[in-house]
C-alpha positions as CSV (number, residue, x, y, z in Angstrom):
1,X,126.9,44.7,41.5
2,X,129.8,42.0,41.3
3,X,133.4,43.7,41.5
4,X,136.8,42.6,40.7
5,X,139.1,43.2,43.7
6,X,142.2,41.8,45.4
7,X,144.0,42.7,42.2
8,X,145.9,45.9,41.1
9,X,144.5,47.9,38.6
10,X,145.9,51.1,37.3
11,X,143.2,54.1,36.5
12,X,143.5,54.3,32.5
13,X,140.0,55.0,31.2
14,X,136.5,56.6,31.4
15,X,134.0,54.6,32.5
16,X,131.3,53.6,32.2
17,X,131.6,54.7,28.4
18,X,128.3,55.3,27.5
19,X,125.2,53.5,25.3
20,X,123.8,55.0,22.4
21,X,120.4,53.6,20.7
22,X,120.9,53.3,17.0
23,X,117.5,54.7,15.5
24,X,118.2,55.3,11.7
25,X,120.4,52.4,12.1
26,X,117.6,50.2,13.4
27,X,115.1,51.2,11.2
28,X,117.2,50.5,8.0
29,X,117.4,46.8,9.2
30,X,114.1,46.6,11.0
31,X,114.9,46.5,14.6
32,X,113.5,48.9,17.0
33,X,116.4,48.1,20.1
34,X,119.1,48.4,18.6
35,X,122.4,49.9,20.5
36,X,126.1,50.5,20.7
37,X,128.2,50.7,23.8
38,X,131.3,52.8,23.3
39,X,134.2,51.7,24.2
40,X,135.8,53.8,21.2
41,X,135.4,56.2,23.5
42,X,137.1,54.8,26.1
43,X,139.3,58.1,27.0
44,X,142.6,57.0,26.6
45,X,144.7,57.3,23.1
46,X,141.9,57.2,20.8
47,X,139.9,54.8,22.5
48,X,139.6,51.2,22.3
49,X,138.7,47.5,24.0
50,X,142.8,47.4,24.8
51,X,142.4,50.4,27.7
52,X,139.7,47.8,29.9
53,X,142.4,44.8,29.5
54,X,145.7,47.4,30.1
55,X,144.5,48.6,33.3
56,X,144.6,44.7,34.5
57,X,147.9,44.1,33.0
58,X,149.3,47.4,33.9
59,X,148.1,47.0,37.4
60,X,150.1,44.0,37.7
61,X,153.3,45.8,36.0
62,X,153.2,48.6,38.8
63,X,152.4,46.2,41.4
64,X,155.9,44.7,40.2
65,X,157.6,47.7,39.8
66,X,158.1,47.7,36.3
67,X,159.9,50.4,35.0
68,X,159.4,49.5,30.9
69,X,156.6,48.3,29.1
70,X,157.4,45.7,26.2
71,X,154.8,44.7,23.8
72,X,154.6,43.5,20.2
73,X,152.2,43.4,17.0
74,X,151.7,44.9,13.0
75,X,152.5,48.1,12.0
76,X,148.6,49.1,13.2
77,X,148.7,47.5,15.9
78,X,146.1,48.9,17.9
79,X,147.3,47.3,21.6
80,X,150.7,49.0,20.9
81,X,149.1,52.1,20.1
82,X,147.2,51.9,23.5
83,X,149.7,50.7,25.4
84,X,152.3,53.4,24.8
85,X,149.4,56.2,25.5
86,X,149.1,54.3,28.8
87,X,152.7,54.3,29.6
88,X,152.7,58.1,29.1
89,X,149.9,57.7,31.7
90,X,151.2,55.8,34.5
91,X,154.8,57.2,34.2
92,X,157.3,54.3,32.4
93,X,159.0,53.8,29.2
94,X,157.6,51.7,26.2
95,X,159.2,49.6,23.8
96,X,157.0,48.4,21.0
97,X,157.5,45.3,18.6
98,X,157.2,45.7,15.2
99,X,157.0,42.0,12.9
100,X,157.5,44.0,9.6
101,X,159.6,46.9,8.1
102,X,160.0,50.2,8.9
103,X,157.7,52.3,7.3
104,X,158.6,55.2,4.9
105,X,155.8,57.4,6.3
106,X,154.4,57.5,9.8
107,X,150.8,57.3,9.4
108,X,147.7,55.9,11.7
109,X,148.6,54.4,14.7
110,X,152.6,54.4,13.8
111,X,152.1,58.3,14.1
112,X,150.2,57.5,17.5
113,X,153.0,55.9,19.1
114,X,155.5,58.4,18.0
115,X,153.4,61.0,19.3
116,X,153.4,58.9,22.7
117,X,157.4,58.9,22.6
118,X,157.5,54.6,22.7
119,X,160.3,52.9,20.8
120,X,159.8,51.3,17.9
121,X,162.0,48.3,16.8
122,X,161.1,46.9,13.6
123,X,162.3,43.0,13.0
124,X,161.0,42.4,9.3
125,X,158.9,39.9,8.2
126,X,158.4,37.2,10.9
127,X,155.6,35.3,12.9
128,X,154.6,35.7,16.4
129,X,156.9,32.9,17.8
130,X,159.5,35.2,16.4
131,X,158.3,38.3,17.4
132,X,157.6,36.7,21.0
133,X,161.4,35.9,20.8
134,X,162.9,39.0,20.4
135,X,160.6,40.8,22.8
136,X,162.2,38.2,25.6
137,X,166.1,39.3,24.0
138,X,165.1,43.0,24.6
139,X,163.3,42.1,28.0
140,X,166.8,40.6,29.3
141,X,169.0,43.2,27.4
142,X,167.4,45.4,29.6
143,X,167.4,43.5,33.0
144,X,171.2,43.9,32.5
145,X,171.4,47.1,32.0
146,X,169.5,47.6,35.6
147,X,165.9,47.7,34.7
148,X,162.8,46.3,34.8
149,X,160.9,45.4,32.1
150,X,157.4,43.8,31.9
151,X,156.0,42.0,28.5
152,X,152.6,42.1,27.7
153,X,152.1,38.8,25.6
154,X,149.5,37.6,23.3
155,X,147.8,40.8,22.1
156,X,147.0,41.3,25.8
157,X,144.8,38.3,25.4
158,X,145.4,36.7,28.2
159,X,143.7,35.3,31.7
160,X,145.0,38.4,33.1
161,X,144.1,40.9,30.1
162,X,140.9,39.1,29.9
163,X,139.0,40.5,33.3
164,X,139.2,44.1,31.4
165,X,136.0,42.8,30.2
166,X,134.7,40.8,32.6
167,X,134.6,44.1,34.1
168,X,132.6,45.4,31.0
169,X,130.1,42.8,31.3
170,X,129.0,44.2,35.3
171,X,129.0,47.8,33.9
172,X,126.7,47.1,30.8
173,X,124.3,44.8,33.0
174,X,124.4,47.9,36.0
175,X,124.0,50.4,32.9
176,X,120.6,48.2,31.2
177,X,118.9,48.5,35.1
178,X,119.8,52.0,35.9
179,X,118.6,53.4,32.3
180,X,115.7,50.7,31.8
181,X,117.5,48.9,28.9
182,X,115.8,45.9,27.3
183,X,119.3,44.7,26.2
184,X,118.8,40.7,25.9
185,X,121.8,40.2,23.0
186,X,125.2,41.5,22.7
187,X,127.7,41.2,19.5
188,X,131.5,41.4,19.8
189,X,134.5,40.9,17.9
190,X,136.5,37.2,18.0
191,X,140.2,37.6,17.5
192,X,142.5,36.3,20.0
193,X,139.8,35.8,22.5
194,X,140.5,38.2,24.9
195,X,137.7,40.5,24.9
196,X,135.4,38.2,24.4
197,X,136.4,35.6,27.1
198,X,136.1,38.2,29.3
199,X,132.7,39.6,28.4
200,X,131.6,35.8,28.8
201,X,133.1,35.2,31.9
202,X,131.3,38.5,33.7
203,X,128.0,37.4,31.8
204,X,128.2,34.1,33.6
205,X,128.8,35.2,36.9
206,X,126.0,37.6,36.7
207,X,123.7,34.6,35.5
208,X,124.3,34.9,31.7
209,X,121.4,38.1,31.6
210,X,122.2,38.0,27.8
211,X,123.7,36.0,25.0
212,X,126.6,36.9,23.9
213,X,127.3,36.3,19.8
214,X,131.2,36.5,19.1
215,X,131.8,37.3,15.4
216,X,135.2,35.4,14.2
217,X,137.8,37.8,12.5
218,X,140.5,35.7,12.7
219,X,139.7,31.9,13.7
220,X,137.7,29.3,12.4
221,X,134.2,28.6,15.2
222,X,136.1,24.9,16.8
223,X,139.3,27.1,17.3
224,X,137.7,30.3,18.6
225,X,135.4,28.4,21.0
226,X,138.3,26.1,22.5
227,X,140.3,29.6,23.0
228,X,137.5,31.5,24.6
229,X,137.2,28.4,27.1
230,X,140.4,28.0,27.8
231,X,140.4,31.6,28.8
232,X,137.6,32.3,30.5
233,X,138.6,29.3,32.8
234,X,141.7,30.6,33.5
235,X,140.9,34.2,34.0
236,X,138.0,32.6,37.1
237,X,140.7,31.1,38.6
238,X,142.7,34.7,38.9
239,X,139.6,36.1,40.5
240,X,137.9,33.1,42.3
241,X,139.2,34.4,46.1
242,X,138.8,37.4,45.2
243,X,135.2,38.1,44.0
244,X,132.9,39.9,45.9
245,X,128.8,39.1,45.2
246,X,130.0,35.4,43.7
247,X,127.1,33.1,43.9
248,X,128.5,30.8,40.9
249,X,130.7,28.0,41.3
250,X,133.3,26.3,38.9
251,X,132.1,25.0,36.4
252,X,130.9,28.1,34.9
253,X,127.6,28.1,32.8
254,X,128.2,30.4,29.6
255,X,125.9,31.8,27.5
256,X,127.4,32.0,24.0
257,X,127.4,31.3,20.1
258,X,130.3,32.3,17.9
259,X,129.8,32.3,13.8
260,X,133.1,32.0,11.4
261,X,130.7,32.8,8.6
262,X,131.8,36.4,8.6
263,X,135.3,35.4,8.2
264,X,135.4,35.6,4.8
265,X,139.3,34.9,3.5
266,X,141.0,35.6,6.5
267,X,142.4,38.0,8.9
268,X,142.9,41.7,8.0
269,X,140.6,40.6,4.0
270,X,137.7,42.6,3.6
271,X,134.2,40.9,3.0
272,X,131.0,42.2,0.9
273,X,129.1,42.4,4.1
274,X,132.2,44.3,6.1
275,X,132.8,46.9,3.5
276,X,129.2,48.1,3.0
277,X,129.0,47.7,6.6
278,X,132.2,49.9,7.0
279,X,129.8,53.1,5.4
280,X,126.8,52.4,6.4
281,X,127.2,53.0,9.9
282,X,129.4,56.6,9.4
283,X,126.3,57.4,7.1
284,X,123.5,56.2,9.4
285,X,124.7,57.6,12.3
286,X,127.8,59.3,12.5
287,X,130.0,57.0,14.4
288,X,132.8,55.4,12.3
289,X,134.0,51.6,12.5
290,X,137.4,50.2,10.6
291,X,138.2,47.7,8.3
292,X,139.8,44.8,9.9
293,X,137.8,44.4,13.1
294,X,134.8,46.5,13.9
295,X,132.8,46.6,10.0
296,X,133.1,42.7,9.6
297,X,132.0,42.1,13.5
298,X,129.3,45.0,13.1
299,X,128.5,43.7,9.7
300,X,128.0,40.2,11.0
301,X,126.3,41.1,14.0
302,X,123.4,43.0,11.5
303,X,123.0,40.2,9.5
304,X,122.0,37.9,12.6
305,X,119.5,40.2,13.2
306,X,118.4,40.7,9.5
307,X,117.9,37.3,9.8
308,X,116.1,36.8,12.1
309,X,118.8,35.0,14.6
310,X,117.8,38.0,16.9
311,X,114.3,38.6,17.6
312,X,113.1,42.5,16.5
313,X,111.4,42.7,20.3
314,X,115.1,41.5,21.9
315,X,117.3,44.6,22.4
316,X,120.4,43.9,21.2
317,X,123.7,45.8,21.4
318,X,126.9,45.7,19.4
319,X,129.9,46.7,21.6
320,X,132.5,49.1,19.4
321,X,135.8,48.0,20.3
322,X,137.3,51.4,18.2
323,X,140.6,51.1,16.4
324,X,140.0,54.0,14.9
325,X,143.8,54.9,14.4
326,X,144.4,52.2,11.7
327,X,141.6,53.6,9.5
328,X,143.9,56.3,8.6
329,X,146.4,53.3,6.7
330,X,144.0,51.3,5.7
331,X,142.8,51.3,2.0
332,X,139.1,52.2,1.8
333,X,137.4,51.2,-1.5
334,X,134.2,52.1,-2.2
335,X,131.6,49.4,-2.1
């Protein structure tokens, strides 16, 4: 099995999480191998992809003896929500940026991170460069005041951030031999490209065993792809001393296809497919998804198979990348 080391990595969640086959689920769409891995269930917070790419980033916060952790997104933010459960973890303060208003009522993962004890500073209105801006102000506030913070940038989508899932990629692969899995396909969510650089990146080191189909939520395909590159270039070059079983050179031979065709209006908009998607697996099988990442990736993934994109006799397996926290503010409309 390949293995990341000569980096720190802090201990944040249970793993392996564990693969489910998806029975009722496959039958409905006529595809006897179907599966889920769980990284909902991750162990930390509520779960979540964030906990694979925090133990790299908080690793390296430690190793520098950060005392604070800074990071920044929405309201439902599910990387702030994981982060300050981590910091609870490991032992160090957490200040969380918010790029909107405060809200009158703490609810999904807002109520999270006040459970957690992290500070929230709310900015209004403002983009990322913004957003990225003020997290720097607070960073150097506090260096005066004698401490020592540590920003995670970028949604945690970074070379760094990234390797939480190269990481995933070995386990899955070790996880298909030990329990005679005929997984050949994998669907995940494309956002900022994080988890899905990283996913790629163990896939090609481990021979690209399957194909890995990255479902847009937030880029168009030419965007998306030249991010995920970029990425899982860089994160290679973090571990290229370092990797231990490495029998691939740079270039790297990757074995993907993303699809913007699921995007439907945008970030955070609900599709057809996504909301019917959004109850059907709850109702099929008792695992629930959310609205702005997991239904429309889920959703998308289906319909590739529905369609024939997948082959029925190809196992395939849709990684849940939970988020569960910002169901609980999001509006859920009936279908």
């Amino acid at each position: 099995m390949h293995q990341i080391s000569g980096l720190p990595r802090a201990q944040l969640g249970l793993w392996p999480t564990p693969i489910h086959k998806l029975d009722r689920l496959g039958e409905d769409i006529g595809h006897p191998n179907l599966y889920i891995k769980r990284d909902d269930l991750s162990g930390l917070g509520l779960g979540g992809n964030k906990t694979r790419s925090l133990e790299f980033l908080l690793g390296d916060a430690l190793d520098k003896r950060a005392d604070i952790i800074i990071t920044a997104g929405g309201l439902q933010s599910n990387l702030c929500a994981l982060t300050a459960a981590a910091c609870c973890k490991i032992g160090v303060d957490c200040i969380l940026v918010h790029n909107d208003e405060e809200p009158a009522l703490l609810q999904g993962n807002m109520l999270l991170n006040h459970l957690f004890g992290a500070r929230s500073v709310f900015i209004g209105k403002t983009d990322e460069k913004a957003r990225t801006f003020q997290m720097e102000q607070i960073a150097q506030e506090l260096k005066n005041q004698g401490r020592n913070p540590y920003i995670i940038h970028n949604g945690a989508s970074t070379p760094l951030g990234s390797l939480g899932y190269a990481s995933a990629a070995f386990e899955l692969s070790e996880q298909c031999k030990k329990e005679n899995l005929p997984i050949k396909h994998i669907g995940m969510v494309g956002a900022m490209g994080g988890t899905a650089s990283g996913f790629i990146l163990g896939n090609a080191l481990l021979g690209n065993p399957f194909h890995v189909h990255v479902i847009s939520v937030e880029y168009p395909k030419s965007v998306l792809d030249e991010i995920i590159l970029n990425l899982t270039g860089e994160a290679y070059k973090l571990i290229s001393e370092n990797l231990v079983g490495k029998d691939h050179l740079f270039p790297l031979e990757t074995r993907f296809t993303t699809y913007e065709e699921y995007l439907g209006e945008g970030y955070g908009i609900p599709t057809p497919v996504s909301r019917e998607t959004l109850y059907k697996l709850p109702r099929k099988e008792g695992i629930l998804l959310e609205d702005v990442y997991t239904s429309k990736t889920l959703g998308g993934f289906l319909d590739l198979i529905s369609r024939g994109i997948i082959p029925p006799h190809e196992g395939a397996c849709y990684i849940h990348t939970g988020g569960l926290g910002s169901l609980f503010a999001q509006k859920v409309i009936d279908f």
